[in-house]
VMD Tcl script that draws the C-alpha trace (Angstrom):
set ca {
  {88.10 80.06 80.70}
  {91.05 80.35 78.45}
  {94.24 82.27 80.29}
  {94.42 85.30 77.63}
  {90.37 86.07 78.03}
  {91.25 86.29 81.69}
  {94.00 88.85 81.27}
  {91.71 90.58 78.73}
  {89.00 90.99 81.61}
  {91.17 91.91 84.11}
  {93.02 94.65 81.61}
  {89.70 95.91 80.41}
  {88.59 95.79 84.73}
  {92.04 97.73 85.32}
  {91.95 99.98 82.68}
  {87.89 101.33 83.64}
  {88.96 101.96 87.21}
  {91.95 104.22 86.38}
  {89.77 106.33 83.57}
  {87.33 106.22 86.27}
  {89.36 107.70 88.80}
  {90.74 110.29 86.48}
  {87.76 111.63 85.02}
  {86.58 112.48 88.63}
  {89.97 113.57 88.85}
  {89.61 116.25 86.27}
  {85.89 116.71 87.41}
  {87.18 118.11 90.46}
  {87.13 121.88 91.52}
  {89.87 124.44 90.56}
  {91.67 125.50 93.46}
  {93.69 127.81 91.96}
  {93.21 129.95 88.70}
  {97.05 131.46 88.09}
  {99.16 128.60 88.84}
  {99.71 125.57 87.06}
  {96.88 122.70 88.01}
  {97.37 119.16 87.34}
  {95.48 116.23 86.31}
  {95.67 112.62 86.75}
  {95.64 109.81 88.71}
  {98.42 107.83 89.71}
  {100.44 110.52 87.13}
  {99.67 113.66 85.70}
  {98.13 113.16 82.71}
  {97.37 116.99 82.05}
  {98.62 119.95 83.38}
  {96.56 123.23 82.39}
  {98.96 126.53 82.33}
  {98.58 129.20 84.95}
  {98.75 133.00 84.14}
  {102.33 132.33 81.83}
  {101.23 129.34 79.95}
  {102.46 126.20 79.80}
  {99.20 123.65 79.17}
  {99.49 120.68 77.97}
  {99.79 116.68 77.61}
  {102.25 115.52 80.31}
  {103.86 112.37 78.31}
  {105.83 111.11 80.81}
  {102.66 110.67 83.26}
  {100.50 109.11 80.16}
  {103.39 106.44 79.47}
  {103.55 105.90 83.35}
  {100.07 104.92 83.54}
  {99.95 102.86 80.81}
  {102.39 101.09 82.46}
  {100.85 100.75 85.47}
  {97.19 99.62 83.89}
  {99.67 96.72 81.95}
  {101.61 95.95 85.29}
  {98.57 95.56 87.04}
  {96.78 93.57 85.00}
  {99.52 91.19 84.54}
  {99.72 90.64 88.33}
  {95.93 90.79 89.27}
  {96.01 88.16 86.07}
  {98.65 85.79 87.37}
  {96.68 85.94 90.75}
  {93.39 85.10 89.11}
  {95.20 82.22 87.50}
  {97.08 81.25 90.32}
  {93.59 81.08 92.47}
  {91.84 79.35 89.58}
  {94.22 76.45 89.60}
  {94.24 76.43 93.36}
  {90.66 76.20 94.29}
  {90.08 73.43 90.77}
  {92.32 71.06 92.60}
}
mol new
graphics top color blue
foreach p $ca { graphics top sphere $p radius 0.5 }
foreach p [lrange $ca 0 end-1] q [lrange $ca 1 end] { graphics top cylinder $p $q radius 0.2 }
display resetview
């Protein structure tokens, strides 16, 4: 298996357990109806407006977990590799 269809598989594998998390994440049950109510796993993603307003994309948290789904995969990738090479010798 060539080393960038490894990190491919392992971004792709990193990337559906985060959207994974976070749609049960949003799928979850309002607690609170006036007050501001986040969404998102590792970051907020979302954060819907209480009573004033205020709903919307949280950018900072979207950027944040792209970052993390890219980190991640690079090191779960390198480990892979790492493991690969170990158990072919």
């Amino acid at each position: 298996m060539s080393k960038s269809s490894r990190y491919a598989i392992v971004f792709f594998g990193v990337a559906l357990v985060l959207v994974a998390a976070n749609v049960h994440n949003f799928l979850r049950p309002k607690t609170c109806y006036d007050c501001f109510f986040p969404y998102g796993i590792p970051f907020t993603l979302y954060q819907e407006g209480g009573e004033g307003g205020g709903a919307g994309i949280v950018w900072v948290g979207l950027l944040a977990d792209a970052a993390i789904v890219i980190v991640s995969s690079l090191i779960v990738g390198s480990a892979w590799r790492a493991f690969a090479k170990k158990s072919s010798d």
